[in-house]
C-alpha positions as CSV (number, residue, x, y, z in Angstrom):
1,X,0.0,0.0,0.0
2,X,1.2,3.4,-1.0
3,X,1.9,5.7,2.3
4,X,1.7,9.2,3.5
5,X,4.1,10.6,6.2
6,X,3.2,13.9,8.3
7,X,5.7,16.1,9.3
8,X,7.0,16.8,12.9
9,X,4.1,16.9,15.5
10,X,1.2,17.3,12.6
11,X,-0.4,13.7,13.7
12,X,-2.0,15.9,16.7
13,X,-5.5,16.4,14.4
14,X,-5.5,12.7,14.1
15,X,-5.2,11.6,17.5
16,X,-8.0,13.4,17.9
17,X,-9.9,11.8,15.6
18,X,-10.3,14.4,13.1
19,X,-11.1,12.8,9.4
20,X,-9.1,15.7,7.8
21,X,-5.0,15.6,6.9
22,X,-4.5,19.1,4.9
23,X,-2.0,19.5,2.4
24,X,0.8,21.3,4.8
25,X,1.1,18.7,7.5
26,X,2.3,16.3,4.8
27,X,6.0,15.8,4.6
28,X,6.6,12.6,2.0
29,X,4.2,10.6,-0.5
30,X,5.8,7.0,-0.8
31,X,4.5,6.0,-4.0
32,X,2.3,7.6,-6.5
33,X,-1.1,7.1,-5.2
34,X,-3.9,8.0,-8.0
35,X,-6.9,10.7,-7.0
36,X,-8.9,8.9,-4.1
37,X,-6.4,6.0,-3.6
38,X,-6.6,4.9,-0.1
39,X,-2.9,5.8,1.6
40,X,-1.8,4.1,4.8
41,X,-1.1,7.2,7.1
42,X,2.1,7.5,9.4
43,X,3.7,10.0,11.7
44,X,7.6,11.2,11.2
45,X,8.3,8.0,13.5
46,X,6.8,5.7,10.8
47,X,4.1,4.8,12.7
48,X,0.7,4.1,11.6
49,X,-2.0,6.7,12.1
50,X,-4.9,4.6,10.1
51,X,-6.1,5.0,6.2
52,X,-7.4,7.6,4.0
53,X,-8.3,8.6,0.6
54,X,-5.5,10.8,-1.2
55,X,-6.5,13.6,-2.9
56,X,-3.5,15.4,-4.6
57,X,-5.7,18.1,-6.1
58,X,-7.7,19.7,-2.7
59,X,-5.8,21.3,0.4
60,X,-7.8,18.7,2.5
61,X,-4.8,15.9,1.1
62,X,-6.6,13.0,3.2
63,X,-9.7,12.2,4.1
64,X,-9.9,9.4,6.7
65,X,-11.8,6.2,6.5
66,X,-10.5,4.9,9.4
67,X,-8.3,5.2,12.8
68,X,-7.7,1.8,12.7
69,X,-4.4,0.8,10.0
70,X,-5.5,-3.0,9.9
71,X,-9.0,-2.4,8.9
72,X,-9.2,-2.8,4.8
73,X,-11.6,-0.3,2.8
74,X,-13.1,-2.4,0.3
75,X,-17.3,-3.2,-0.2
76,X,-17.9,-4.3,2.9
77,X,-15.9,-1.6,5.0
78,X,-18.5,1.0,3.1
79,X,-21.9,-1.8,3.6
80,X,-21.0,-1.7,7.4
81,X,-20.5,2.3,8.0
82,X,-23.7,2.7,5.8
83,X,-25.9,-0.2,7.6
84,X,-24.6,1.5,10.6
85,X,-26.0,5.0,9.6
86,X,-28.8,3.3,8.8
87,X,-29.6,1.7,11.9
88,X,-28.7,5.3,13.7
89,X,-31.2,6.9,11.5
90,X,-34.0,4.3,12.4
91,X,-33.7,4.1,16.0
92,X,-35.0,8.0,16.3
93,X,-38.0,7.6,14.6
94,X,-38.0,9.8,11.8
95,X,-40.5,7.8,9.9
96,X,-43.1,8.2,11.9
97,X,-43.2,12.0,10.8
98,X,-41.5,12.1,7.5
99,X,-40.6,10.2,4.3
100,X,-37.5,12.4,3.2
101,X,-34.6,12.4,5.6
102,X,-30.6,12.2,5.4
103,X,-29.1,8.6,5.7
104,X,-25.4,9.1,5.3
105,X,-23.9,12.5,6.3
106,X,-20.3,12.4,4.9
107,X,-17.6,12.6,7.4
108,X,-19.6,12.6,10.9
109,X,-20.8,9.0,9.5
110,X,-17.6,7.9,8.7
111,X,-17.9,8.4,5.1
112,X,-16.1,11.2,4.0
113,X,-17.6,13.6,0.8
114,X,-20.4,11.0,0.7
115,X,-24.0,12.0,1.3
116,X,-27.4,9.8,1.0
117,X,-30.8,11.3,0.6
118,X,-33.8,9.4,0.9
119,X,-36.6,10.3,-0.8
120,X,-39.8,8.1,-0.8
121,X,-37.7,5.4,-1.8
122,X,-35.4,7.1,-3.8
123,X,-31.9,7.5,-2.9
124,X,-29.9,10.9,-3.6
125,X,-26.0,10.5,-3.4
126,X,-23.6,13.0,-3.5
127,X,-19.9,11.8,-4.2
128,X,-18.0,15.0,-2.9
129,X,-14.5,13.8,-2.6
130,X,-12.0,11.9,-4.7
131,X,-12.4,8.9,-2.0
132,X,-16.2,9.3,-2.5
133,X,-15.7,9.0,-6.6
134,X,-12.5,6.4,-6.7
135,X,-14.8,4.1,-4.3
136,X,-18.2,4.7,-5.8
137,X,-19.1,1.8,-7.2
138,X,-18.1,-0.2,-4.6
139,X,-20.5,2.3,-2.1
140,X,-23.6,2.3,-4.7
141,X,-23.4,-1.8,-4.5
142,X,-23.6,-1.2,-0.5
143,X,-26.5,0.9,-1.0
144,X,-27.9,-1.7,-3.7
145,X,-27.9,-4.5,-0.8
146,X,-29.4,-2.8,2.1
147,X,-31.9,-0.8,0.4
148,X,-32.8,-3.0,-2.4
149,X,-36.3,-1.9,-3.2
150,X,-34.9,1.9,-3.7
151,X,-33.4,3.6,-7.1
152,X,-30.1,5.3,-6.5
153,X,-29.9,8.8,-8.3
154,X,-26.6,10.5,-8.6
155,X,-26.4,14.7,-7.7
156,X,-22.5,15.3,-7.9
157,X,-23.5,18.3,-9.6
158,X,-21.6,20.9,-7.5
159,X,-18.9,23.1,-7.6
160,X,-17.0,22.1,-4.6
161,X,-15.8,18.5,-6.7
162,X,-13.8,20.8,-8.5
163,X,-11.5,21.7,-5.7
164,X,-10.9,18.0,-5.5
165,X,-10.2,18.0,-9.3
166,X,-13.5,16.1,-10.5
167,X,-15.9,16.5,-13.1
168,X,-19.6,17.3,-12.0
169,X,-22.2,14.9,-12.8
170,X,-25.8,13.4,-12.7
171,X,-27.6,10.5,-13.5
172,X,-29.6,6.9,-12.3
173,X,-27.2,4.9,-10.6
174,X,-29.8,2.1,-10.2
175,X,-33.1,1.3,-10.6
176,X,-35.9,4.2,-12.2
177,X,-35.3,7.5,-13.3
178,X,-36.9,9.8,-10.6
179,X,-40.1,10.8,-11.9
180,X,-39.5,15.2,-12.2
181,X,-41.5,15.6,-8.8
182,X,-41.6,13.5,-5.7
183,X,-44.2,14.4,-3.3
184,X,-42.5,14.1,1.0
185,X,-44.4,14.3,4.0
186,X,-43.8,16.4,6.8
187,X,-46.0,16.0,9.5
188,X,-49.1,17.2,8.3
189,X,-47.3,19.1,5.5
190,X,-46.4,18.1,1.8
191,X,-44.0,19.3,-0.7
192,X,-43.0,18.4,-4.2
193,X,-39.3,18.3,-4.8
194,X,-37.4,18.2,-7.7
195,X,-34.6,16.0,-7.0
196,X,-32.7,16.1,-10.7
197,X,-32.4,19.8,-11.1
198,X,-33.3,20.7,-7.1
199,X,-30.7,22.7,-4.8
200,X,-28.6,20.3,-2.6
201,X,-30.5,16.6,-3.5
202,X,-33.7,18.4,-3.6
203,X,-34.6,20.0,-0.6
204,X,-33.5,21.7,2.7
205,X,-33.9,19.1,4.7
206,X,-31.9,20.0,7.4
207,X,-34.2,22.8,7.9
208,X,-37.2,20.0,8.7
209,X,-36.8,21.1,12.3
210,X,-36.6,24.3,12.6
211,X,-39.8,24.3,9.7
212,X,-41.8,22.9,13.0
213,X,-39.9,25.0,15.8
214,X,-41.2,28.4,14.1
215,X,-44.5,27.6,13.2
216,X,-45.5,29.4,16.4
217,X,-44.3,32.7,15.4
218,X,-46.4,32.9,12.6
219,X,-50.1,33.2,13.6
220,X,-51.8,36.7,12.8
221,X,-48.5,37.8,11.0
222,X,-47.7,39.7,7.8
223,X,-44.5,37.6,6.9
224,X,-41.5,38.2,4.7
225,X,-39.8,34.6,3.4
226,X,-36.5,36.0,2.3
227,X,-34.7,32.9,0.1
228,X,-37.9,31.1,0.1
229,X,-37.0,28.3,-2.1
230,X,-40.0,26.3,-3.0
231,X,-42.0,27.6,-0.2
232,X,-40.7,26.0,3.0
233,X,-41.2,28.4,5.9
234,X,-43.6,30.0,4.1
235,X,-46.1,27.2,3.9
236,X,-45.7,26.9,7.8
237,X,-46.6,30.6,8.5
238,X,-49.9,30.3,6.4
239,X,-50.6,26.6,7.7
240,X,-50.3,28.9,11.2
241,X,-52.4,31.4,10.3
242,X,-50.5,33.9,9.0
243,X,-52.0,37.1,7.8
244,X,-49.9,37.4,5.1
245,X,-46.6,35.6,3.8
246,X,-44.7,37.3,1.0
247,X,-41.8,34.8,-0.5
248,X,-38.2,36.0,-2.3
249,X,-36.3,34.3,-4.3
250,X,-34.1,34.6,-7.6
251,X,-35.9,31.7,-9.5
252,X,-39.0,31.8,-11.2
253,X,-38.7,28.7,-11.3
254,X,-39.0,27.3,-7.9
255,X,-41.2,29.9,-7.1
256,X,-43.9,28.0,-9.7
257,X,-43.1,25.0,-7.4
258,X,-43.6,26.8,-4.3
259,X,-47.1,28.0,-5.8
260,X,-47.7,24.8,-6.4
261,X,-46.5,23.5,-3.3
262,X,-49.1,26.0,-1.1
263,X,-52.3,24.5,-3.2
264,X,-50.8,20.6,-2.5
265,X,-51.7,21.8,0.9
266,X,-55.0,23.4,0.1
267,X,-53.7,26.6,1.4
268,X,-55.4,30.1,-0.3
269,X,-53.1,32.1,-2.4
270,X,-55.1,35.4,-1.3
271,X,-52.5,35.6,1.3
272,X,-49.9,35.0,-0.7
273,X,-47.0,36.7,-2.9
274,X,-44.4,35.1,-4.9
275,X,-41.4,37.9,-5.8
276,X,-38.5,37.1,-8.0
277,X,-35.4,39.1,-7.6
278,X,-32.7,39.8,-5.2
279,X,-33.3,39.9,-1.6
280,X,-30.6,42.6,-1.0
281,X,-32.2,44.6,-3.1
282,X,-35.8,43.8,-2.2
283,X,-35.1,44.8,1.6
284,X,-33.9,48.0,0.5
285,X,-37.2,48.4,-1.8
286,X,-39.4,48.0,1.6
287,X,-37.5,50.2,3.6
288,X,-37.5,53.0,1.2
289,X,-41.5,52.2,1.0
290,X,-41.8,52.3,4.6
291,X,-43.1,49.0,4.8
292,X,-43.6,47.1,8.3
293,X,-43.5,43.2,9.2
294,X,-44.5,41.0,12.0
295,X,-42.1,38.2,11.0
296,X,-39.4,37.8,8.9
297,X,-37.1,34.8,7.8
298,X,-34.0,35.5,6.2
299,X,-32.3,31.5,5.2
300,X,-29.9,32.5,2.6
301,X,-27.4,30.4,0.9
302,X,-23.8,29.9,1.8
303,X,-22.5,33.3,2.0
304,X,-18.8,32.1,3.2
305,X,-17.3,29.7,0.7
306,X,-13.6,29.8,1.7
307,X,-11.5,31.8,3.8
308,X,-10.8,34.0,0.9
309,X,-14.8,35.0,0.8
310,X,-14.8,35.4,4.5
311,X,-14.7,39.3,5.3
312,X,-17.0,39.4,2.0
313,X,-19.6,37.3,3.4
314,X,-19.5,38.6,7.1
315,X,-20.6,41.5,5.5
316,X,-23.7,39.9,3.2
317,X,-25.0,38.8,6.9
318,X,-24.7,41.5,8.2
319,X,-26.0,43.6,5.6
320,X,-29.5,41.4,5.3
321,X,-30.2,40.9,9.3
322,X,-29.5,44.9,9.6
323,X,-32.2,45.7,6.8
324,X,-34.7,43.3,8.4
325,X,-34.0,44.5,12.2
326,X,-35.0,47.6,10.4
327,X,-38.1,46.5,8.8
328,X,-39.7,44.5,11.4
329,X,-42.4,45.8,14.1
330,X,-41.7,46.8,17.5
331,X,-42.3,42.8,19.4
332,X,-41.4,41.5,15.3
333,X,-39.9,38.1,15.2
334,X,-36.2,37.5,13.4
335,X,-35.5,34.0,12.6
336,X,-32.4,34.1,11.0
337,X,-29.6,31.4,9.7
338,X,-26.5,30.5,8.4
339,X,-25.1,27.3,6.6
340,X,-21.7,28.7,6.3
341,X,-19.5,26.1,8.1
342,X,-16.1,28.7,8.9
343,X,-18.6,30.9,10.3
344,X,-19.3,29.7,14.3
345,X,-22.2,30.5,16.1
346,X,-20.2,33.1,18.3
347,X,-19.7,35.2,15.7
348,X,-22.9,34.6,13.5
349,X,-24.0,36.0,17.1
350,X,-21.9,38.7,16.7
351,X,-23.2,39.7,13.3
352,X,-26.8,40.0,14.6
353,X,-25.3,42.4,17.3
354,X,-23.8,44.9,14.9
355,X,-26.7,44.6,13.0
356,X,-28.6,45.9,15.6
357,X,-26.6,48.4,16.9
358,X,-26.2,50.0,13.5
359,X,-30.4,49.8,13.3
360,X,-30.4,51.3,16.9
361,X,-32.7,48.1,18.3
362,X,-32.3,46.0,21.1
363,X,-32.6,42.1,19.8
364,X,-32.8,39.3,22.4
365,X,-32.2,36.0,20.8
366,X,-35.2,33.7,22.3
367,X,-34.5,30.3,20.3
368,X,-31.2,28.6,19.4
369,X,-31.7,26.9,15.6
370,X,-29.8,24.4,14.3
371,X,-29.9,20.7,12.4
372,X,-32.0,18.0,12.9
373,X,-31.1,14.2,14.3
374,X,-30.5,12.9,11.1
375,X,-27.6,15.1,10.0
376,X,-25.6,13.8,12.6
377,X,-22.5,15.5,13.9
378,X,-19.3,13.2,14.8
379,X,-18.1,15.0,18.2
380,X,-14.5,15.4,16.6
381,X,-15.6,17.0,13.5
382,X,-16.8,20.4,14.6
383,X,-17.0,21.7,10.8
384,X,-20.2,18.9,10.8
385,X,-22.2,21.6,12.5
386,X,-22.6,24.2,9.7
387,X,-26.3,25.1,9.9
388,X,-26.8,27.5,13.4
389,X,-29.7,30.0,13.2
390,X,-31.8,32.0,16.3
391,X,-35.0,33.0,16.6
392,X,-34.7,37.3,17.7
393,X,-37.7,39.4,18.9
394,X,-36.8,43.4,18.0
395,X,-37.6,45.5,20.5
């Protein structure tokens, strides 16, 4: 087996636990181990750490598949750590309240750059890292065993494969083609998603939680869905009664689905508005208007990509939750998020504050936000817990 060596005092991360070996802790590559290869790992004494996947492309240079150097990665290494996800996923009851929920969440399942979706029987993979892609056939005929009634759909269709130096790409895996809308349960809510051309596999569903958590702050509101997406928060606030719910977002697109998504429910569009555009902008249209709201929900995407777009993105989030601090009612209700992982709760905290001492409000956070028990977070893999978000009143 080809091996990696780490410099000096770098094995620290790993006796840790951490699944991540970056490119600058590596001092020798003994052999010339192809993209997603799996390395044996040793310190500068030559001993051995465990085994990862290689990636000469990506400043993560291994992923680890294991702590454990005798182990071998091969099908059944991948039908274990996915049967075991599996089992996790089962013993807290999600399917007694909905039929869409994550199975495999990359490294905090031990399965680095891999990510399962299910989807009424329909399984949406991700293949993020070179690992992921050099073992994939091997984890699809895993998958193939211990959900054999299921069709396997592939969504490597994002940017951040390029980093690792791999083509993006989409397609059945096994089984049917997904039909162009599958219709999930939450509770007592539905939704159509679009799981070939959707954002992430589909859906937010690591926002399944906080969907139910906020429904309370709805009832009698006139409230602004900023990033609305196909409707998600904004079918909760009229299923609670809201007085009025206006959704933003750039696509016209989903915003047909989220249209269609309110009448699956046999909600009224009376209440209803469906804006296209950009939210930045948008927030600065109602403030020059004057306009007031009860409630507003600001879920943007990923506004932090790297460390390079750090300073950048700070400044997006600070920008949006200021112009809604401004727009919301005396007693209004903030529920605001991130899903930037480099950004920590402390300072996504900290953001809010600016905000609203630049809008000269007092905000009181009254609801911590974050992901639900199926996107599991290992305890040594802090960057696992990228979604944070809090629930603010304005004063």
């Amino acid at each position: 087996m080809k091996k990696v060596i780490l410099k000096p005092f770098r094995e620290k991360s790993v006796l840790k636990r951490h699944p991540w070996i970056f490119s600058g802790a590596v001092e020798k590559v003994q052999g010339t181990p192809s993209p997603g290869e799996t390395v044996l790992i040793l310190n500068y004494k030559n001993e051995p750490l465990g085994l990862g996947s290689y990636s000469p492309k990506s400043q993560i240079a291994i992923r680890i598949w294991t702590f454990d150097p005798e182990e071998r990665i091969g099908e059944g290494f991948f039908f274990k750590r996915i049967k075991r996800a599996f089992n996790l996923r089962k013993d807290l009851n999600i399917d007694d309240y909905t039929n869409a929920y994550r199975i495999v969440n990359s490294e905090s399942d031990g399965l680095p750059g891999v990510i399962v979706d299910y989807y009424d029987n329909f399984l949406v993979c991700q293949f993020l890292s070179a690992g992921a892609e050099y073992w994939k056939k091997e984890i699809v005929s895993a998958l193939k065993e211990i959900f054999p009634q299921s069709s396997i759909y592939e969504r490597s269709d994002v940017l951040v494969r390029q980093k690792e130096g791999l083509e993006l790409k989409k397609g059945v895996l096994a089984g049917d083609t997904p039909p162009d809308r599958i219709k999930i349960k939450e509770g007592d809510i539905f939704y159509w998603v679009d799981v070939k051309n959707g954002h992430k596999t589909g859906f937010y569903l690591d926002q399944r939680e906080n969907r139910k958590e906020t429904s309370i702050y709805f009832t009698d509101k006139r409230v602004l869905n900023c990033f609305s997406y196909t409707g998600g928060f904004g079918i909760v606030a009229l299923k609670s009664n809201a007085k009025e719910v206006i959704n933003i977002d750039s696509s016209a697109k989903v915003l047909e689905l989220a249209k269609e998504n309110f009448i699956l429910n046999s909600l009224s569009l009376d209440k209803v508005q469906f804006l296209k555009g950009n939210v930045f902008r948008f927030l600065r249209y109602f403030r020059d208007k004057g306009e007031e709201f009860d409630a507003i929900v600001l879920d943007p995407p990923k506004l932090i990509h790297s460390k390079s777009t750090f300073d950048r993105g700070l400044a997006g989030y600070k920008d949006i939750n200021l112009l809604a601090i401004k727009l919301l009612k005396t007693g209004g209700t903030l529920i605001t998020f991130s899903c930037s992982g480099l950004l920590q709760p402390s300072m996504f905290q900290k953001v809010i504050s600016d905000a609203s001492i630049d809008a000269k409000k007092e905000v009181k956070i009254v609801k911590r936000l974050g992901m639900p028990c199926d996107h599991v977070v290992d305890v040594n893999f802090p960057e696992g817990l990228y979604l944070k978000g809090f629930v603010c009143k304005v004063l």
